[in-house]
N, C-alpha and C positions, 0 to 999 in steps of 0.2 A: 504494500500500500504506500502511494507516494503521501508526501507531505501535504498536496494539491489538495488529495481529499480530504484530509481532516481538516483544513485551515476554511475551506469554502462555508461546509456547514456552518462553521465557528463566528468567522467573517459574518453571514448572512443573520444570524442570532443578532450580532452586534447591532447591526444596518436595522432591523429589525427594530432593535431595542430605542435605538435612538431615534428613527422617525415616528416611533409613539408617540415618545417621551416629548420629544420637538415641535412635533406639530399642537400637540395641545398645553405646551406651557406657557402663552400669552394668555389663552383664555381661562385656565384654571388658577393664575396671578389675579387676573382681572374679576374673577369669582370671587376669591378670596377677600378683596382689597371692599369690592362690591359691599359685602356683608360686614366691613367695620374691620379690616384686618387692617394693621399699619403694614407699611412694607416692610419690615424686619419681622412682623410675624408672617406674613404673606410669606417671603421669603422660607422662613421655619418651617411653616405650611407644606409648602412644596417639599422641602428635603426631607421633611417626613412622610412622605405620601410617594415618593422615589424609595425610601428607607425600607418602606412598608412592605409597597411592590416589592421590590427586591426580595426580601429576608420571603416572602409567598410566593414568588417561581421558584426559588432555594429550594423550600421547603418539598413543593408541588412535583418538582423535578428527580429530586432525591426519593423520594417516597413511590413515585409510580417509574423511576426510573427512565424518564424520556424528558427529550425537551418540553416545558411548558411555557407560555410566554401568558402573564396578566394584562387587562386593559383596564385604564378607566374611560370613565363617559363623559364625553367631549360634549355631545346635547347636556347633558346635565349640567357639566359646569359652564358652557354657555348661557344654561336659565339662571345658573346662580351668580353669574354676571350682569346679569340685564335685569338681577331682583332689584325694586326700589326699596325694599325691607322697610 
């Protein structure tokens, strides 16, 4: 087995992980901030909700033994952006 194949999977997880991750962290900032967050918790917010995710594909992965990947919901923290609370 060359190197090629193990690094692509691996690669692809990565790519993966961060176009989640990327695409919905203006809006789930902008949720946060929405509902009374400062940006220093806004900020805290999110590395905990990365923290979270994370330590749950871990977990998810280890346990069933295959890749798992978590999502959140990008409609949801859009609503909880545009809440007037």
């Amino acid at each position: 087995m060359s190197q090629d194949s193990t690094h692509g999977p691996v690669m692809a997880g990565v790519v993966t992980a961060l176009v989640g991750f990327s695409s919905s962290f203006v809006v789930v900032l902008a949720g946060l901030v929405a509902v009374g967050a400062t940006p220093d918790q806004a900020a805290s917010g999110l590395a905990t909700l990365l923290v979270t995710q994370s330590l749950g594909m871990l977990w998810l992965s280890l346990r069933h033994r295959i890749p798992v990947t978590l999502a959140w919901s990008t409609p949801g923290a859009a609503l909880l952006a545009t809440s007037t609370g």
